[in-house]
Every structure is written in C-alpha cells, then in structure tokens.
C-alpha positions as CSV (number, residue, x, y, z in Angstrom):
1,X,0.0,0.0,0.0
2,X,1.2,3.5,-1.0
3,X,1.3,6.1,1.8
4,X,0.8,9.7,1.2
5,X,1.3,12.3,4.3
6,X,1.2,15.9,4.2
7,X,1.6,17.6,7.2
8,X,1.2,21.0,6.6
9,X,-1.6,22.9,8.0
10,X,-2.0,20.7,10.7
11,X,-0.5,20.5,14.3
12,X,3.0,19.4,14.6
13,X,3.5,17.6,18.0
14,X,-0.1,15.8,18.3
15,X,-0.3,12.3,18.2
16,X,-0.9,11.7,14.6
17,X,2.6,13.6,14.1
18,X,3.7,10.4,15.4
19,X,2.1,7.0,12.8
20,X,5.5,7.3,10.9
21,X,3.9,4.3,8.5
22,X,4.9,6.0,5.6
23,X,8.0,3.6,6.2
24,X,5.9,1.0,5.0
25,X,4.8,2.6,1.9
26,X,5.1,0.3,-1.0
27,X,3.9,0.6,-4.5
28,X,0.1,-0.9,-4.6
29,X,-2.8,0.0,-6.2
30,X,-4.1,1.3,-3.0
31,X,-3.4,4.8,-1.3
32,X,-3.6,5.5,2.0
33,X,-4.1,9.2,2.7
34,X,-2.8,10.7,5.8
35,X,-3.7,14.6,7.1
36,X,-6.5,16.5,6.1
37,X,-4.2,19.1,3.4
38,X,-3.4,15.5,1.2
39,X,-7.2,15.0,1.1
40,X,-7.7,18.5,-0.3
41,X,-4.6,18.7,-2.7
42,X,-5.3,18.7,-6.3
43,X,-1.6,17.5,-7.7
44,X,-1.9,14.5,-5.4
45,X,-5.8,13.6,-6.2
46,X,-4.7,13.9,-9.9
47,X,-1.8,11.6,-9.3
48,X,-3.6,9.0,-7.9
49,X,-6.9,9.3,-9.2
50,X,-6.9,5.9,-11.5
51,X,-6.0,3.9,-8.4
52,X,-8.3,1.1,-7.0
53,X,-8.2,2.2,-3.9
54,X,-8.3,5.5,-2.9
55,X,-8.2,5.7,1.7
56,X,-8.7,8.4,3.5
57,X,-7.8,8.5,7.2
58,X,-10.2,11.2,8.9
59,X,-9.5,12.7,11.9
60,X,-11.1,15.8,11.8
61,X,-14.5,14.9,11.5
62,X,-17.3,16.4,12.6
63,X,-15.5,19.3,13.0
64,X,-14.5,19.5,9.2
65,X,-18.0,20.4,8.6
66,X,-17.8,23.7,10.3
67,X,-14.9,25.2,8.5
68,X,-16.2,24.2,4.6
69,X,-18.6,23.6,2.6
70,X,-17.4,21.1,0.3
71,X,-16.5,18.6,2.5
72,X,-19.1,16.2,0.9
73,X,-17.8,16.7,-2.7
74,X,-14.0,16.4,-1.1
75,X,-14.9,13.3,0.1
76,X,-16.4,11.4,-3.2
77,X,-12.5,11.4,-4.4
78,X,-12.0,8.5,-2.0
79,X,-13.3,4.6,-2.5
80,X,-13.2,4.3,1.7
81,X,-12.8,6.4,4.6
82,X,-11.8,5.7,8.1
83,X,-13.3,8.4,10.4
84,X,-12.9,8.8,13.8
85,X,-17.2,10.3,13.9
86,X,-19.9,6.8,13.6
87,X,-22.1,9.9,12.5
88,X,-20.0,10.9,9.5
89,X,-19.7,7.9,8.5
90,X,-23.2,6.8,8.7
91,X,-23.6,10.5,6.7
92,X,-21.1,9.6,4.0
93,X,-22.6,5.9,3.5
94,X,-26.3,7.2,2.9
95,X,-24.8,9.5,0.1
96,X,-22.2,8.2,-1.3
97,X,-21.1,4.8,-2.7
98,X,-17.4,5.1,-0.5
99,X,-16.7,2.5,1.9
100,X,-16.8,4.8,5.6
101,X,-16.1,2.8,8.6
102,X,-15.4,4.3,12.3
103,X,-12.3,3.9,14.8
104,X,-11.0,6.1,17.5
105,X,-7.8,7.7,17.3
106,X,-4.7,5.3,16.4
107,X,-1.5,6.0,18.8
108,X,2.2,4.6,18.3
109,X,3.0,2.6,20.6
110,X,6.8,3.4,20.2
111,X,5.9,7.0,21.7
112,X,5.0,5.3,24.7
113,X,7.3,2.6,25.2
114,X,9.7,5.2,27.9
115,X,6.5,6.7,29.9
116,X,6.6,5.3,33.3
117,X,2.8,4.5,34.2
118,X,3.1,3.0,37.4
119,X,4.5,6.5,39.1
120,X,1.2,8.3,40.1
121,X,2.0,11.9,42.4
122,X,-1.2,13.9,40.4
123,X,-4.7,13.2,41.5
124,X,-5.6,14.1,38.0
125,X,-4.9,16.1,34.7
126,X,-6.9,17.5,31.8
127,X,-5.3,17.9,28.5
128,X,-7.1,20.6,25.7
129,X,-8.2,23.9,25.1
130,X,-10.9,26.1,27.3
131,X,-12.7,26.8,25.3
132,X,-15.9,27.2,27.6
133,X,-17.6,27.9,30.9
134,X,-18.1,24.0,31.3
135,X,-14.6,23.9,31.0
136,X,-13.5,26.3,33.3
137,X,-15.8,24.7,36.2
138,X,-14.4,21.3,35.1
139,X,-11.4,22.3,35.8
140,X,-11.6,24.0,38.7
141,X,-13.0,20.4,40.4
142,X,-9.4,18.9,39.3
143,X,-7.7,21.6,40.7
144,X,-8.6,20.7,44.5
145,X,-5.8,18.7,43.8
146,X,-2.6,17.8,42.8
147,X,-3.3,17.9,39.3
148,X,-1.9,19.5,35.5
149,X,-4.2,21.2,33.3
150,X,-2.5,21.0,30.0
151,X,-2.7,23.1,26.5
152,X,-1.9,24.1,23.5
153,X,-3.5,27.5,24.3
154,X,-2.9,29.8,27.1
155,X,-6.0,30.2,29.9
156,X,-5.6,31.4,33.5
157,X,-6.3,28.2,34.4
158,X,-3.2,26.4,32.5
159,X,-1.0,24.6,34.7
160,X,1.4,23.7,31.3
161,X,1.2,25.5,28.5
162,X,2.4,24.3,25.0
163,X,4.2,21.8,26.1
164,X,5.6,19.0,24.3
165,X,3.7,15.6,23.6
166,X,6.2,13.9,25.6
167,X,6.1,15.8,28.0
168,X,2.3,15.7,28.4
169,X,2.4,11.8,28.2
170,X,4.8,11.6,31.0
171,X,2.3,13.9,33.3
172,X,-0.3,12.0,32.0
173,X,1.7,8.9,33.2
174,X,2.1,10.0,36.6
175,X,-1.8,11.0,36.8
176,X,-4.4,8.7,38.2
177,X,-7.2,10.1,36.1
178,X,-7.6,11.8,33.4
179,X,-11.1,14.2,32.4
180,X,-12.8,13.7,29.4
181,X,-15.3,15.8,27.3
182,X,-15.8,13.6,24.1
183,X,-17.1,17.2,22.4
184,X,-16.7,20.5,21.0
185,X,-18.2,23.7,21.6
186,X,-20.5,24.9,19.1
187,X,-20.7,28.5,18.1
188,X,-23.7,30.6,17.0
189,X,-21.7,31.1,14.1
190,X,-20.9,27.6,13.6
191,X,-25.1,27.1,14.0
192,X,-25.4,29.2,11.4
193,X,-22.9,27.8,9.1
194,X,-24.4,24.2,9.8
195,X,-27.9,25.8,9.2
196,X,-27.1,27.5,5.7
197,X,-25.1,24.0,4.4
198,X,-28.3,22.1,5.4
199,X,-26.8,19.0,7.5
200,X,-29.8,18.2,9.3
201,X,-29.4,14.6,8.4
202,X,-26.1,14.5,10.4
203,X,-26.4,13.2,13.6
204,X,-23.3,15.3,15.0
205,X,-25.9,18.5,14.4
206,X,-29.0,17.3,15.9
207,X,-28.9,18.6,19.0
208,X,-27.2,21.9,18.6
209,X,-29.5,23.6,21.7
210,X,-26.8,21.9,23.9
211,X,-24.5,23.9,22.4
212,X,-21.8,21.1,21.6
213,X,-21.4,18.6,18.8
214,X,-19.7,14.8,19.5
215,X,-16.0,14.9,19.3
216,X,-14.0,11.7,20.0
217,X,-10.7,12.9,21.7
218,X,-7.0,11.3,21.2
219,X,-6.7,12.2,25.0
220,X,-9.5,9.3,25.8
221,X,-6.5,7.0,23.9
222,X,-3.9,8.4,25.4
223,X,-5.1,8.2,28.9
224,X,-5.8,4.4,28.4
225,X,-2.2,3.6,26.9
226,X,-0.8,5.8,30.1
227,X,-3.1,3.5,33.0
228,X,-5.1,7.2,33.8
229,X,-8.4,6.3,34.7
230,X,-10.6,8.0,32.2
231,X,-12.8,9.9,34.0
232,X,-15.8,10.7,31.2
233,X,-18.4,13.5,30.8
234,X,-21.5,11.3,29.9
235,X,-23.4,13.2,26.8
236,X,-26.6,12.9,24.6
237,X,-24.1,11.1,21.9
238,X,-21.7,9.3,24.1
239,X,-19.1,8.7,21.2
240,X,-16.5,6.8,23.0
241,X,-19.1,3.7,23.4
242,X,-18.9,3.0,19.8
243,X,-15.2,1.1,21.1
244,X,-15.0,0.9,24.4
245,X,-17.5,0.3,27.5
246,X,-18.3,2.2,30.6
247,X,-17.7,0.2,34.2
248,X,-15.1,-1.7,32.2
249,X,-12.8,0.2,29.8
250,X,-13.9,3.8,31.3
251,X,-16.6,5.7,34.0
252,X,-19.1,8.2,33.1
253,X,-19.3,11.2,35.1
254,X,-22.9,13.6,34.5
255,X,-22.6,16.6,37.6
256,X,-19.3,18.2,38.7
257,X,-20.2,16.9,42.2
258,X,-20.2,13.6,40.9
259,X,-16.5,14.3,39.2
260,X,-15.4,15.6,42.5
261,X,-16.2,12.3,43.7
262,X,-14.6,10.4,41.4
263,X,-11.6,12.2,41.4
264,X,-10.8,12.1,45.1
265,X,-12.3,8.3,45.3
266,X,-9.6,7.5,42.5
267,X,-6.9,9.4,44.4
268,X,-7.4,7.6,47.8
269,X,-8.0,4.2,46.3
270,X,-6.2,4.1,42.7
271,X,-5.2,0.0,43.5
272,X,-9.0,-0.5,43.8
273,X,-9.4,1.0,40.0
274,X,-7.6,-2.1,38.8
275,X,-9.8,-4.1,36.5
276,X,-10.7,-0.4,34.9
277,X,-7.3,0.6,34.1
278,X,-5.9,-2.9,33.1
279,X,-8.8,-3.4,30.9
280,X,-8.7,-0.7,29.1
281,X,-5.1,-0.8,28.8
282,X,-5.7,-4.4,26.9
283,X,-8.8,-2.9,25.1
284,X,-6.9,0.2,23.1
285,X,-4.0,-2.2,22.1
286,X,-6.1,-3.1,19.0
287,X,-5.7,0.7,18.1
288,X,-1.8,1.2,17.7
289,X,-1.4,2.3,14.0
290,X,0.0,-0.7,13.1
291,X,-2.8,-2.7,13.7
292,X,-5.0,-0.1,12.3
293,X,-2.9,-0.5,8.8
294,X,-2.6,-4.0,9.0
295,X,-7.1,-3.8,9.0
296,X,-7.3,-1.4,6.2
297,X,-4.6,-3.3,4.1
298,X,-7.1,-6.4,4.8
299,X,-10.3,-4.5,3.9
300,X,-9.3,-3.6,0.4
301,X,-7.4,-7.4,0.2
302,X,-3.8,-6.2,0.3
C-alpha cells in the first residue's frame, strides 16, 4: 500500500505527528491518505486518481463540517474512509457509494514505550483547550488537587502551556485520572454555518440547543495507553461507546459533584481502580497504528 502524508496545516506535536507508517509505503494499487491538506490537494488527487483504492484516514470529522462547505464533494475522491465520527460515516454511507467505517484515534506505541505509568503523584490532569464555561468549572473540580491542566492554548487556568507531547504523556503517566469531554463547543456562528449547508441529516448536528457537537478525543487513547483512569463526561451522543465500554474500559461522570467524587475516590484508592485501568489498557492495544494498517490493508485485500 502507498502512503501519502502531508503535514502542513496541521499541528506538529499531536499524536498523529507520530504513525510514521509512511515507512511501510510500498507501490500498490491502494493509497492511504494521511492529514487533512493530502485529502484536499489537487496535484496529489490527480496523481492517484486511477488507483483502485483510494483511503482516506479522517480525523477531523465532525469538526470539518464547520470550516467548509465542500466537504461532501471532497470526500467522493475516495473509494473508503476511516473516520474517527460513527455519525460521518453513517452520513457519507447514505450519500455516497465510498466505503466509511469508524475507529477512534490510532496512537504509536513506540511514543509510549519510555512513559513510566506506574508513578502516580497527580490526582488528575486535563489535556485541551478552554474553550468554555463547562470547561472552566471542570477544571476548577481537578484543581482541589494535585493535578496538570495542559494546552496548547494559554488560559488562566493552565498549569502547562504548549508543552511538548512527551512531555504531556509523562504527566499523564504519573496522573491517576484523566477528564474527558468527548465534544466540542459549538458556536452561534458555527449554528449558522451548519444551518445554511443544510446537514440536518447528520447526527453530530442534531442537537445543537446543547450547544456542543460529539468529538471523539486522542486524550481518551492516550489516557488508556498511560493507565489514567478515564474519568468521562456522559453526553446525549456518548461517542467513545462505539469502542470501548463504561464500568469496564472507562466511567461516566454527569454533575461536577459527581467528578469531585470520582476524582478524590480514584486518588485515595487508585489499586482499587484495577480491572478499569488494566482493561482498558488491553482494550486500546487493538488501536496502535499498526494494527489499524494491518485492517485497512485487509479490507481492500492487500
């Protein structure tokens, strides 16, 4: 299989900086398209246009709908998409003839191999930007404790700011818990972009009085590889379900009291957490990029 990346436009220390599979490329008559600029890029559709095969690994989704318009048209270039949004997918597959199927975020394993995970001095951490009030009041429950609030974006409330993926994985593998919000603020603007493109059909927009649309986070992933308990704000969509399982892999959280709870619970009694954390340690192994590859070679019968 043929791997195209292009990284520009994107982030350049986030997890999918890491896959490093274009090592395997090989000639094939499939391509696997990596970062959301090679999906776009006319010189590289044109050069591959007459291939069988034509992949698209999409991590941006929902959130891709917000920012264009012609995401739909974008996305008939490709014979199969891997998304990390069930409801894109389910959108692509009721108007298209591409092949869409859903996983959560891959991770390389390598990146983790040097964390220590069994070191736990923070109660908990939170890793993203604040973007909103329900953030801000989130965060102020983990920081009754000893805790990191991490981001690419100053705040007030930003323990470590810009800090390197390694470094955040080695925080987040000396944290007990880890918060979770599998969404993403949505914007009056953003309403009315949604609104004027007419994606009613789209499940990631059908509930836009809450104000946020489903976002599966690489953090969820991370937390599991690092033995965080992932501490989960339970949602009208409840995205991470479509892989893993609460009381097993992860816990749901609804009220901040109830986080409080869980935090300080986890804190005092991380041993008793055990089944949790090792299961979903087991669980996201079938999610290192290699064994993501290894699928999508199989699905297209490389």
């Amino acid at each position: 299989m043929i791997v195209v990346n292009t990284t520009s436009g994107e982030y350049s220390d986030v997890i999918n900086s890491y896959y490093d599979i274009e090592k395997f490329s090989e000639e094939s008559n499939s391509v696997l398209f990596l970062g959301y600029t090679t999906s776009r890029c006319d010189e590289t559709r044109s050069k591959y246009l007459n291939y069988k095969n034509r992949i698209y690994l999409n991590l941006e989704s929902p959130c891709s709908f917000c920012s264009t318009s012609s995401f739909e048209e974008e996305s008939r270039y490709f014979t199969h998409t891997y998304t990390i949004c069930p409801y894109t997918a389910d959108w692509i597959s009721s108007r298209t003839s591409i092949v869409a199927k859903t996983i959560p975020f891959p991770y390389n394993e390598d990146c983790f191999s040097s964390i220590l995970k069994d070191m736990k001095i923070l109660s908990s951490m939170y890793m993203g930007t604040i973007m909103c009030k329900e953030h801000e009041d989130m965060v102020r429950v983990i920081k009754k404790r000893p805790h990191s609030i991490c981001s690419l974006y100053p705040h007030p409330l930003v323990t470590d700011y810009n800090i390197s993926s390694h470094q955040k994985w080695m925080m987040l593998g000396s944290s007990k818990s880890s918060v979770i919000m599998n969404m993403c603020p949505v914007t009056e603007q953003h309403k009315s972009w949604i609104a004027k493109n007419d994606l009613s059909s789209h499940v990631a927009f059908n509930n836009l009085d809450y104000n946020f649309m489903p976002q599966f986070k690489p953090r969820t992933i991370e937390s599991m590889v690092c033995k965080a308990v992932c501490l989960v704000k339970k949602d009208p969509w409840n995205v991470i379900e479509n892989w893993f399982e609460p009381d097993k892999h992860f816990l749901y959280w609804e009220t901040y009291e109830e986080l409080d709870s869980l935090i300080e619970n986890i804190d005092s009694n991380y041993e008793d957490y055990s089944d949790i954390i090792n299961n979903a340690y087991e669980e996201v192994k079938k999610y290192e990029i290699l064994n993501i590859f290894e699928r999508i070679k199989g699905d297209v019968g490389e």
